[in-house]
C-alpha positions in Angstrom: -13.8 15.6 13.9 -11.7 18.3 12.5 -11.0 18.2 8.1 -7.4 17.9 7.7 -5.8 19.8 4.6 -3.9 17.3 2.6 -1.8 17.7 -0.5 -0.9 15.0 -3.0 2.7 14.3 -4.6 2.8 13.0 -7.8 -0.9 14.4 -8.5 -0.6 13.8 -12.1 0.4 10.1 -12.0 -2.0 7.4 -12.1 -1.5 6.5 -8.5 -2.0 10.5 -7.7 -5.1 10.4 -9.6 -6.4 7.3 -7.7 -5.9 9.5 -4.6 -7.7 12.0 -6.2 -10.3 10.1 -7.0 -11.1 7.9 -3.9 -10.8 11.2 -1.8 -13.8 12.7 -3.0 -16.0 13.1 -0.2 -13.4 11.5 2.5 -15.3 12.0 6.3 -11.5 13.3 7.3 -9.6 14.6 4.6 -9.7 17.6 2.3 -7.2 18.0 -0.8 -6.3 21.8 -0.9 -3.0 21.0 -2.4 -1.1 19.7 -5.7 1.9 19.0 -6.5 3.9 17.5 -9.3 7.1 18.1 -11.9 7.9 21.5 -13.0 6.1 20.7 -16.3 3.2 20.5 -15.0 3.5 23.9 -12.2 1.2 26.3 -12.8 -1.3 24.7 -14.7 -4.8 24.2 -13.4 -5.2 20.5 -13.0 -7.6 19.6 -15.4 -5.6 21.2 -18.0 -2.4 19.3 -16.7 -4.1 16.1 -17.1 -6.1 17.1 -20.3 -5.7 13.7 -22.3 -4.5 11.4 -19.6 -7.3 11.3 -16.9 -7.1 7.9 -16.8 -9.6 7.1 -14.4 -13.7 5.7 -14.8 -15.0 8.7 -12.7 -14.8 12.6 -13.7 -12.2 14.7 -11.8 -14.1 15.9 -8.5 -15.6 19.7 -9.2 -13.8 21.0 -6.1 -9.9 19.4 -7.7 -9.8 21.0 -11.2 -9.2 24.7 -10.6 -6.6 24.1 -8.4 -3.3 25.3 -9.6 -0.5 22.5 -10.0 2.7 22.9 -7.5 5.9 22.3 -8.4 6.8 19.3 -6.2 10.5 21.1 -5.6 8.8 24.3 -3.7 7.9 23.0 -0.7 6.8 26.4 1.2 3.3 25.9 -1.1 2.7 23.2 1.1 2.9 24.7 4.6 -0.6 24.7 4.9 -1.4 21.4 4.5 -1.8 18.6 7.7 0.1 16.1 5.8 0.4 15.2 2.3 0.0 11.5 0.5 3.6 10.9 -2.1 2.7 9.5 -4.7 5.6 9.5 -6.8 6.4 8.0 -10.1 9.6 8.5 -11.3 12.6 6.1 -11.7 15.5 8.4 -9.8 14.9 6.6 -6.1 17.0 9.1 -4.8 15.4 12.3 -5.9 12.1 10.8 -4.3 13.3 10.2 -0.8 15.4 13.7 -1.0 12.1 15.3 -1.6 10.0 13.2 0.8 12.7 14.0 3.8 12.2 18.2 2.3 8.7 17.8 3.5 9.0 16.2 6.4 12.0 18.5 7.2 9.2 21.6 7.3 7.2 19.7 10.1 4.8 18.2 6.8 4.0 14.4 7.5 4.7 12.1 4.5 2.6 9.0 3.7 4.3 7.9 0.9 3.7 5.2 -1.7 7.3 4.8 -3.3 9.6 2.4 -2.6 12.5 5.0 -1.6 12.5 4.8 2.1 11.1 1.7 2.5 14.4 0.0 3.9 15.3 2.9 5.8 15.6 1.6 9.3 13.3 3.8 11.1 11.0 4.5 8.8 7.8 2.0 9.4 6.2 0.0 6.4 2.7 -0.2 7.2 0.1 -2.7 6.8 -2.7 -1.3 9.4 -3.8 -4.4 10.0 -0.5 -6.5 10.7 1.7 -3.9 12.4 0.1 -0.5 13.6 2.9 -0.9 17.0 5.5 0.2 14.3 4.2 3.4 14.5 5.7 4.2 18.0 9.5 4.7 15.9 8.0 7.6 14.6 9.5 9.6 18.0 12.6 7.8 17.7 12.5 8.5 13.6 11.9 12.7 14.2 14.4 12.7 16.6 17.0 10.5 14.7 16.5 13.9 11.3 15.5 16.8 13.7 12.0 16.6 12.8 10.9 17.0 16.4 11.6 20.7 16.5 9.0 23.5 16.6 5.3 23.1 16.1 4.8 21.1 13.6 6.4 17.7 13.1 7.3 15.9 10.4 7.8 12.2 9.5 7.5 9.4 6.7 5.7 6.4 6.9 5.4 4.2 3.9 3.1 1.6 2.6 4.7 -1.8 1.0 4.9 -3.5 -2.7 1.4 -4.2 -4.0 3.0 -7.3 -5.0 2.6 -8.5 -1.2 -0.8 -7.5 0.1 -2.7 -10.3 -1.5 -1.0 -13.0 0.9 0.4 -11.3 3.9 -2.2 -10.1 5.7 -3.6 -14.3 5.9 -0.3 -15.8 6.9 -0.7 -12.9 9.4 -4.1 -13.9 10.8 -2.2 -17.7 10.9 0.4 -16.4 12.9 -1.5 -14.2 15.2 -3.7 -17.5 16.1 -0.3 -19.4 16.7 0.2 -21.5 13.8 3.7 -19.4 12.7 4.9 -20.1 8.9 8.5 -20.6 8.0 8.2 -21.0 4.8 6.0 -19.4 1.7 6.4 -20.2 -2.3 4.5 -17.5 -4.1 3.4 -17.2 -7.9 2.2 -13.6 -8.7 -0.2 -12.8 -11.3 0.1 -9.3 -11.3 -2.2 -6.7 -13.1 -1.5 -4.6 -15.8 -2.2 -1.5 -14.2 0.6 -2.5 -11.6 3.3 -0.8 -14.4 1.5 2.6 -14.0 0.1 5.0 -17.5 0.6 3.9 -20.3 2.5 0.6 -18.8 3.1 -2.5 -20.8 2.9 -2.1 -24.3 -0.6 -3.7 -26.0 1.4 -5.6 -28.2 3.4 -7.4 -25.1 0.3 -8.0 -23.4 -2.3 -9.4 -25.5 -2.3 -13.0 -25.9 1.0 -13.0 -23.1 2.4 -13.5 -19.8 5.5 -11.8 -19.0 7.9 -14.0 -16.8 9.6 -10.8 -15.4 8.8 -7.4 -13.6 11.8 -5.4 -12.5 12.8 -5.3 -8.6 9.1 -7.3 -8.0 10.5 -10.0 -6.7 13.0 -8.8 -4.5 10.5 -6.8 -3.1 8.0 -9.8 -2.8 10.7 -11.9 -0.7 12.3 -8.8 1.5 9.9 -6.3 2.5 7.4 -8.9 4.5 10.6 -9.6 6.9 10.3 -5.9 8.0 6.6 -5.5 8.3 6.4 -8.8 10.3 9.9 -7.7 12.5 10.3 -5.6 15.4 11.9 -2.6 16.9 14.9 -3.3 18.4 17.2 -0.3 19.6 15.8 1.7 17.7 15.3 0.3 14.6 13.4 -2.3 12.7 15.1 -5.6 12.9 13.5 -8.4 10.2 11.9 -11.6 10.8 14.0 -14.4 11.0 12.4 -17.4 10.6 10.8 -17.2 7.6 11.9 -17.7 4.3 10.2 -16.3 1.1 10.8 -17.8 -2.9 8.8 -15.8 -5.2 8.2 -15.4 -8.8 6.4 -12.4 -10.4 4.6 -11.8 -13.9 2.5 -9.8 -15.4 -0.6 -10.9 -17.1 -3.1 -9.2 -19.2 -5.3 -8.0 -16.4 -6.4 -4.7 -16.0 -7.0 -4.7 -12.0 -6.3 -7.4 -9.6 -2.8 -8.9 -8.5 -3.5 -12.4 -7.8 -0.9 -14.8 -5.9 -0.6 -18.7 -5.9 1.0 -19.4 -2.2 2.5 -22.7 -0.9 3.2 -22.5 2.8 5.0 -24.6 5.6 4.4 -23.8 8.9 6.8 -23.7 12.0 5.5 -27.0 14.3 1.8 -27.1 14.8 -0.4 -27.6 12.0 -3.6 -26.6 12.0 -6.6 -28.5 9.6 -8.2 -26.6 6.8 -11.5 -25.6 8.6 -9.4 -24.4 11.3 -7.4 -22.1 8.8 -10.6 -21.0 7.1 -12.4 -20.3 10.6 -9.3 -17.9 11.3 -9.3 -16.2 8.6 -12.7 -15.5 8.6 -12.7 -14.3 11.7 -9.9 -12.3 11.9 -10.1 -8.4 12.7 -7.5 -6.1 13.8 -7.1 -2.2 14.9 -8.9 -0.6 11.4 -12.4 -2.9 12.2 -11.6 -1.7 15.5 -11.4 2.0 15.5 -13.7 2.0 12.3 -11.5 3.6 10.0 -13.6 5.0 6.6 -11.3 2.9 4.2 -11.1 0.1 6.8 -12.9 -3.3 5.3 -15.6 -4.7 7.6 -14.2 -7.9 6.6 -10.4 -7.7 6.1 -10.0 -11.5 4.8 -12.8 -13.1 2.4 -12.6 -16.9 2.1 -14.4 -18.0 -1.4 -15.8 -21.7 -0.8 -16.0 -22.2 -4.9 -13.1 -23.9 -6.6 -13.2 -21.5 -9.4 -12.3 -18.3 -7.5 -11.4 -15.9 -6.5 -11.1 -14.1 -9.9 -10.0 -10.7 -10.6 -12.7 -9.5 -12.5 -15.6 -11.0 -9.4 -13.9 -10.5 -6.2 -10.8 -7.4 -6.8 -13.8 -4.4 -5.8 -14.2 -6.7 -2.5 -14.7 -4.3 0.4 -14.4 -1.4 -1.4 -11.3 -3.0 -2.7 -9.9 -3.1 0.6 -10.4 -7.0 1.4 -8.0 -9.5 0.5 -10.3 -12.3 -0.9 -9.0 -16.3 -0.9 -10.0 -19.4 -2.7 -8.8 -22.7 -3.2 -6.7 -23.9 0.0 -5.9 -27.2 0.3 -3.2 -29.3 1.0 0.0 -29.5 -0.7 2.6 -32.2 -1.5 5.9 -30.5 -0.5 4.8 -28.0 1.6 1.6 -27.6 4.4 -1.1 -26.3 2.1 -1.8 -24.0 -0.9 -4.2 -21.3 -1.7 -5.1 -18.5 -4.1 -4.9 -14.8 -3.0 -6.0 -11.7 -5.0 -6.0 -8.0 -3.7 -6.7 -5.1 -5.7 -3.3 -3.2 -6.8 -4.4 0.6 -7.5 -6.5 0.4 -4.1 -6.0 -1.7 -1.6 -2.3 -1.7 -3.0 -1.6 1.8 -3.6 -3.7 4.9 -3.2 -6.6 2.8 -0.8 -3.9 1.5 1.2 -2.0 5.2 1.7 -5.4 6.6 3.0 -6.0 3.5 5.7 -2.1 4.3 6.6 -3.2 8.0 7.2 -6.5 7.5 9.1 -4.5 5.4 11.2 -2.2 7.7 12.2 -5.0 10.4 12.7 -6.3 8.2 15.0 -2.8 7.5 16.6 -2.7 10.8 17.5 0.7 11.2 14.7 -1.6 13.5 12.7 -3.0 16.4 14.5 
């Protein structure tokens, strides 16, 4: 198939330099363009991240000539098929200004920031739990005027890392008709979750912080959309479900692990049955064998001692969501231990399924 041109928002950020790095040799997708604040325009890009590379890899050969954007001048992207945001900055508006620029010039958005994600026609993807919200893209472009011309544009968004470690297998539960009405999730989130240079050493070592800003909201809130439906147009949330959450941050590098209690709705299935389905379950990325899809999207762990961050978080190419530890639970159904990998599976891996996806959705062309 055809290599689409794709630019990266944010490029200098640690989640821009995960794209960076995890596109290197993508089947699909060729970075031609970068893009970040007006400190960094002009500059080639290894000399706009001289000092603050922050990743275990080199910066690919074919990234570090190319000459930095600023993020504001969008007509230096016209070229590009669609372009990954990657945004890290704490004025919410700016970012969704700018991501609605882009898509304004017929340039699709795959965004990572939180700034449109409660927008109601803009879909919060999880590949694997709701690729049907895709079809408000039409209704989205024609709600802005995006649907004029050649080319057009659109944003799509991927959700909090905070929730990809335990979605996905009350999901699969659903799906095999055992609904959940009620989850009590722990997070045990990783360091690298606050971005470069994130949580102070001294706060960290030897600690657990009890608080992350806006986590938890997120954690209890954006799961209701991603599991709702399109209703006149927009997404209307889940309704029967009910999310308590508490999130820290613990002195992890990679890794965001979750302790989850869950009830379900009426019928409740026994723990082999809940193992077998998760297990078992695939959905539309196995399918269409998308490049960052996981073979195996859930991984159950039979030993009591995992899974761990440091053992399972690289689990299908950290795509997998990896489990341990369910059993049953005294006030609620049964309990279990999630972990997902934050910077992948949670950020920049999950932006590229979201992308491949709507390649093969025909959105992308």
């Amino acid at each position: 198939m055809k290599k689409f041109k794709v630019g990266v928002l944010g490029a200098t950020g640690m989640v821009g330099q995960n794209y960076i790095r995890l596109l290197e040799n993508h089947p699909w997708f060729d970075v031609v363009y970068l893009a970040a604040s007006a400190n960094s325009a002009g500059m080639k890009y290894s000399d706009a991240v001289a000092g603050r590379w922050v990743m275990s890899t080199l910066i690919p050969e074919n990234i570090k000539d190319i000459t930095v954007e600023d993020v504001a001048n969008i007509e230096k992207a016209k070229n590009c098929d669609f372009v990954f945001s990657a945004f890290e900055m704490p004025d919410k508006k700016l970012i969704k200004e700018t991501e609605e620029k882009y898509a304004s010039m017929g340039i699709p958005v795959v965004s990572n920031a939180s700034a449109n994600r409660k927008i109601d026609d803009v879909p919060m993807l999880v590949p694997e739990i709701n690729p049907d919200h895709l079809d408000i893209i039409k209704i989205q472009q024609k709600n802005h005027g995006w649907d004029q011309g050649e080319k057009h544009g659109f944003i799509v968004v991927k959700p909090n890392c905070s929730i990809q470690s335990y979605l996905t297998p009350i999901y699969a539960l659903e799906q095999a008709g055992y609904p959940v009405v009620k989850i009590f999730v722990t997070t045990l989130q990783a360091v690298s979750g606050a971005g470069y240079p994130g949580v102070p050493s001294l706060d960290m070592i030897d600690n657990i912080v009890p608080y992350i800003g806006g986590e938890e909201e997120k954690t209890e809130t954006e799961p209701l959309k991603i599991l709702g439906k399109i209703i006149n147009g927009k997404f209307v949330n889940k309704k029967d479900l009910k999310i308590s959450a508490t999130c820290t941050r613990v002195p992890v590098s990679d890794g965001h692990t979750a302790i989850v209690n869950i009830k379900f709705k009426n019928k409740i299935p026994n723990q082999e049955q809940i193992i077998n389905i998760w297990k078992n379950f695939k959905s539309v990325p196995q399918k269409l064998d998308l490049p960052f899809a996981p073979i195996q999207p859930i991984i159950y762990k039979d030993e009591e001692n995992r899974p761990q961050p440091k053992k399972d978080r690289d689990s299908g190419k950290g795509m997998a969501v990896t489990i341990g530890r369910l059993r049953k639970c005294n006030i609620f159904d049964y309990k279990f231990v999630a972990l997902s990998h934050n910077t992948v599976r949670g950020a920049a891996g999950g932006g590229i399924l979201n992308a491949e996806l709507l390649v093969k959705k025909g959105h992308i062309i």
